[in-house]
N, C-alpha and C positions, 0 to 999 in steps of 0.2 A: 744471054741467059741470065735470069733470075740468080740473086746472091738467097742461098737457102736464107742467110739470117733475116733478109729485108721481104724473103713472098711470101708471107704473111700482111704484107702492106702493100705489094703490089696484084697479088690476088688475093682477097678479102674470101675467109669463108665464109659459106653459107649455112647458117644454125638453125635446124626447121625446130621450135620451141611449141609444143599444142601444132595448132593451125595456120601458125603465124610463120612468117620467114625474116631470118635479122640477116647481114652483112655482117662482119666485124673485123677487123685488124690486127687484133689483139691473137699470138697467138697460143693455140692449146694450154692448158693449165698441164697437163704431162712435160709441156716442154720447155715451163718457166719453173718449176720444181725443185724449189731450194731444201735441205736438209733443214729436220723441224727445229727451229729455236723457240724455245717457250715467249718469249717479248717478240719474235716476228709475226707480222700480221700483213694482211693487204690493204695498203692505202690507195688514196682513190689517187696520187700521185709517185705512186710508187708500185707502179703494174707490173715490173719486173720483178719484184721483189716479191711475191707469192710466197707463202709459207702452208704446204697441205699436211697434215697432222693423221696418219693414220692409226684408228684407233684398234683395239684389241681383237674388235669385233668385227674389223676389214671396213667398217665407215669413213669416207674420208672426210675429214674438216678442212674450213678456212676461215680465215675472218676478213670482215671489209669493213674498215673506219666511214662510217656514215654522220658527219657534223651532227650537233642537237640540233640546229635550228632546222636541220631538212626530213628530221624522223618523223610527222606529220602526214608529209605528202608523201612518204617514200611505202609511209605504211597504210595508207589507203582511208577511207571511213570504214569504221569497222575492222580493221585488220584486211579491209577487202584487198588492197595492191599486193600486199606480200604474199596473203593465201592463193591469191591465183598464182605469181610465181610457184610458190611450193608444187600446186598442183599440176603446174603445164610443165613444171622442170623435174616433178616425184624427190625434192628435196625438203631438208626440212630448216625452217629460219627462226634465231632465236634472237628477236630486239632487247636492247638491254630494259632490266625492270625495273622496277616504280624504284627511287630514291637512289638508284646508282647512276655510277658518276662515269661508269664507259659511255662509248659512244663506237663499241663495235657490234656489227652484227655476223652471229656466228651462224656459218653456213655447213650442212650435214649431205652426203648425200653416197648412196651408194657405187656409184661412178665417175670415173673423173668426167666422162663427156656432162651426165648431167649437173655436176657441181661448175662443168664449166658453164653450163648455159644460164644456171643461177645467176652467177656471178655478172656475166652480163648483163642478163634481165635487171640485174639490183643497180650496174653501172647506169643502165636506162634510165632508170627510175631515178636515180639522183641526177642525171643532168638536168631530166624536165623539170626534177624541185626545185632546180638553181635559177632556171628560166623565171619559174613564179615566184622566185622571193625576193621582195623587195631587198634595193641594197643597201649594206649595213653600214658603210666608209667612203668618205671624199676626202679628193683634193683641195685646198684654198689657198686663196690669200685672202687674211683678213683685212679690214677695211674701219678699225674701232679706232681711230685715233681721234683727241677731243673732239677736233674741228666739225670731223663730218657729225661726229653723235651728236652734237649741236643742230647740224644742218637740217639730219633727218629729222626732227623733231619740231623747227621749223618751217620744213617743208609739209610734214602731215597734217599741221596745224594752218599753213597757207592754202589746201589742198582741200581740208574739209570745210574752210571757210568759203573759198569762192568757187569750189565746184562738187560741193558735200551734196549738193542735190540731182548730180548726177543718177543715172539709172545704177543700181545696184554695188554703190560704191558706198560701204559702210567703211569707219576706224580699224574695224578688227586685221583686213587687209593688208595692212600695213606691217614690214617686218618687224621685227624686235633689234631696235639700232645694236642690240648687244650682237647680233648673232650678221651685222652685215658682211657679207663678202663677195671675193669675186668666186666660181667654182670653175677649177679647172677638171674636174672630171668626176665621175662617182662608179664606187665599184663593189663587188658584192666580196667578201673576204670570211669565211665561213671557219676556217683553224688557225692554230698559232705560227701555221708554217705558212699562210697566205699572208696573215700580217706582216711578217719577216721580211715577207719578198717586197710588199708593199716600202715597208721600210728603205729597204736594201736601194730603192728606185730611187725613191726620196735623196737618198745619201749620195748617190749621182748627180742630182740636179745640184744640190748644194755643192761638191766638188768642182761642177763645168759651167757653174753661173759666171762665172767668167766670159767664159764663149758665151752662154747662150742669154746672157745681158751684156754685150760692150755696152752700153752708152754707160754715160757717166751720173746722168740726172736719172735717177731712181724715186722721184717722187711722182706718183699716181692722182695722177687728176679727173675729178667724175665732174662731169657734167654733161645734159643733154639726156632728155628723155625719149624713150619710145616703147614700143611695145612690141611682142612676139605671135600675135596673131594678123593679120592681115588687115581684118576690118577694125579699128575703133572704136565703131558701135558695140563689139562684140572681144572683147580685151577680157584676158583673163590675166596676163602678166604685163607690167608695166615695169621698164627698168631704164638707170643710168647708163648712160657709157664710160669706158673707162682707158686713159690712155697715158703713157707716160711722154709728156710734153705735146709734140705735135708729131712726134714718130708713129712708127708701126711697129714698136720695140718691144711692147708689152701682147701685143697677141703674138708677136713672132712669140716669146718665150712659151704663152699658154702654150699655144700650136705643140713648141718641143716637148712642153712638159707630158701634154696628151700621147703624143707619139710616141714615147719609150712605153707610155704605161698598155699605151695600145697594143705596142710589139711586145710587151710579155703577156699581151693577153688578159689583161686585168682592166681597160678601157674598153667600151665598146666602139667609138671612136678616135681618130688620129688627128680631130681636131677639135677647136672648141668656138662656140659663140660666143663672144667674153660679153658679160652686164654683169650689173649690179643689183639683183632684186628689189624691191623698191614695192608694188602690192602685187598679191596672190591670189586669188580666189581661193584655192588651196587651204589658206590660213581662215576659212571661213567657216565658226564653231557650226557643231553639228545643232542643231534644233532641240533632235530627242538623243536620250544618252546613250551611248553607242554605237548608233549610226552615222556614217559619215553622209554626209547631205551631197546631194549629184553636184556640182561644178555651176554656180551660177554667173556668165558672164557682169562685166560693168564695161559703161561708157569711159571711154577715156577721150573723148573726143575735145570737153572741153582742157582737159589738162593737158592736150598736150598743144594746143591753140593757145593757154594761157601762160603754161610752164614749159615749155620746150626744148628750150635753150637754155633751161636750170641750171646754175653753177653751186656746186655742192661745197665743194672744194679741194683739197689735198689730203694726200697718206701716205708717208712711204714704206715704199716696198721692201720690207725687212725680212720677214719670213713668209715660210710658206708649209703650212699645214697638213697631217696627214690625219682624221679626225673621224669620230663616229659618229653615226646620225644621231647623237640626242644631246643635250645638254641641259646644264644646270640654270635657273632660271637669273637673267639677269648675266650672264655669260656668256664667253663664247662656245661650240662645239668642243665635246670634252676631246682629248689632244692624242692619240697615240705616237704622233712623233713629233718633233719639228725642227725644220731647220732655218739656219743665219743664211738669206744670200743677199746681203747687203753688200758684201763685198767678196773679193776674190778668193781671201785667204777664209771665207764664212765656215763658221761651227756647227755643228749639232747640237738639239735641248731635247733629250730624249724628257718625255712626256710623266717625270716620274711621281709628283706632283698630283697631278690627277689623276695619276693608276692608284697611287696610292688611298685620296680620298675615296676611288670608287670601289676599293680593294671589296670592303666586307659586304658592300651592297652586290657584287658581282656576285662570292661566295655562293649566299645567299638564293640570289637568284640561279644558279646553276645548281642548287641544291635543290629548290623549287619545282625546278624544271624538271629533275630527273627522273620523276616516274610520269611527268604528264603524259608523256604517249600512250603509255598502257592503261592510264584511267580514261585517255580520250577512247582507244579501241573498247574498253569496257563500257563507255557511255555510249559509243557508236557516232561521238562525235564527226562532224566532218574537218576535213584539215583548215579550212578557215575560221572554223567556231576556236579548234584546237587553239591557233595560231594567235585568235581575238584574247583566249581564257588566260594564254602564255603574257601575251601585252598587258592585262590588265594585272596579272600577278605581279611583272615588273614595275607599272604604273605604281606600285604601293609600295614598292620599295625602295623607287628614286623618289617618291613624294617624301619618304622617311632620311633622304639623304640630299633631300634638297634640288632633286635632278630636274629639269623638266618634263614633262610627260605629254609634250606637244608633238604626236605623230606624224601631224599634216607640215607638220614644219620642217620640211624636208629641203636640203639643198639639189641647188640644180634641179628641182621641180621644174621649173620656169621652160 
């Protein structure tokens, strides 16, 4: 027999919402009903924790932490996603307005069942925005020590000299030796309590690099190219290998690194293809401004008949990165965390450094940001013009702080 507290999980009910029928797990909001605290609200990780506020007039409220970056798609073009909510659940939704800096949406509705089917409806609506939004943070190890920023810089110069006439192998291609690394995973991290966790994982590897590097030679050796598509005529990535001596010591670690992040969920995989980026199609300027130009492969057939066996050279493996997708130009990915695991007894270098330089430009931009939703619903924008108008307000803020503003230059693209 069913434990009351778990059949809710083990029979899902059924919420007929308009025409539609949902499943869900989550159970009743009468029966997660905590006494009202003014600062209690419903986070999208904190389901138990319901706070419903009944007001004078027998309406009951709730609120539901919805990230800035996901208000966009959660609220439709035109305000169309949430009106329909309101109208197939008879609730009423109230996004935060232009220049504030919440990011709750406060939920109204005459009954608990339909406040509870809102609430759903709105959990929907932010997974699938989590689905399409690119992600914001990776894992690395970096790869800038002299030698190789030396190496790459003669290698793209050996590269465009005796196979620069290749099919659709331009310069531009070619990483930015500031930004070389390996990536051990990439993840999407939307609040300050995702970061955290992020963190939190990090600070584990650095504690059990022990275990999860014995060897003793921690110098990383790249050499050896190839590519990630099948055919060579038809190469969109081209990349190093990369290995610590002649072991398998160095993807054992990725492997582990992936797998913790995978089991909290914050990896979409439990493993890793370990390279070294090396050219992108990806990295290939748009034509006209604005538009990002479709994917054009290049030949890599002579480069890798002529350069194949490329030895790069050495880097040791010192740290290992927890970073957000952009940086400053001429640098590496600016840093949220980082850790020593150079050795057993390895340290923490919490990131303060670059939170600090990016302090007033984040402000800034969070301040920016904070009515663009409701000017996007008043323009009838759509969530990707929304999303474009958002990057370009950014773009002028990291141009004014020195950031880079290279979109396409995404890690783990490859």
């Amino acid at each position: 027999m069913d434990d009351d507290a778990t059949a809710h999980v083990k029979r899902p009910r059924i919420l007929m919402i308009g025409r539609y029928m949902y499943r869900t797990n989550l159970p009743p909001l009468d029966e997660r009903v905590a006494p009202y605290m003014e600062d209690d609200h419903l986070g999208m990780d904190a389901e138990e924790d319901v706070a419903v506020e009944t007001l004078e007039s027998g309406v009951l409220r709730c609120e539901i932490d919805v990230p800035r970056a996901l208000h966009g798609l959660v609220i439709g073009r035109g305000g169309a996603k949430i009106s329909g909510i309101e109208k197939d659940t008879q609730t009423r939704i109230k996004a935060p307005g232009k220049r504030s800096k919440k990011t709750t949406f406060v939920l109204e509705a005459d009954s608990m069942e339909n406040l509870d089917s809102a609430r759903t409806r709105l959990q929907l609506a932010m997974d699938d925005a989590m689905k399409k939004c690119a992600p914001t943070h990776f894992v690395s190890i970096p790869l800038t020590s002299p030698q190789l920023t030396e190496a790459l810089d003669t290698f793209s110069q050996t590269v465009m000299q005796a196979c620069g006439n290749s099919p659709g192998l331009t310069k531009e291609l070619f990483i930015d030796k500031a930004s070389f690394h390996l990536t051990l995973g990439v993840m999407k991290l939307f609040t300050e309590a995702d970061i955290e966790r992020a963190k939190e994982l990090l600070e584990g590897i650095r504690r059990d690099c022990g275990e999860l590097l014995p060897t003793t030679d921690r110098t990383i050796t790249i050499r050896g190219l190839d590519i990630m598509q099948p055919a060579p005529e038809q190469a969109h990535v081209l990349y190093a290998r990369a290995s610590l001596g002649a072991s398998d010591a160095l993807q054992a670690f990725a492997d582990a690194v992936a797998a913790r992040y995978h089991q909290a969920g914050l990896f979409d995989e439990p493993e890793v293809k370990l390279h070294a980026t090396l050219i992108n199609t990806k990295f290939r300027r748009a034509v006209t401004a604005g538009r990002r130009p479709k994917r054009v492969a290049f030949d890599a057939s002579k480069i890798l008949q002529q350069l194949g066996s490329h030895e790069f050279g050495t880097c040791a493996l010192e740290e290992v990165h927890l970073s957000r997708m952009s940086r400053r130009d001429g640098e590496y990915y600016i840093p949220e965390h980082v850790v020593d695991v150079s050795c057993a007894d390895a340290t923490a270098t919490p990131a303060v450094d670059a939170e600090a330089m990016a302090t007033a430009a984040t402000a800034e931009v969070a301040e920016t940001e904070s009515g663009d939703t409701d000017v996007a619903v008043e323009r009838g924008e759509s969530s990707a013009a929304l999303q474009q108008r958002q990057r370009e307000g950014d773009d002028a803020l990291r141009q004014r702080s020195g950031e880079s503003v290279n979109w396409d230059d995404e890690p783990g693209c490859g």
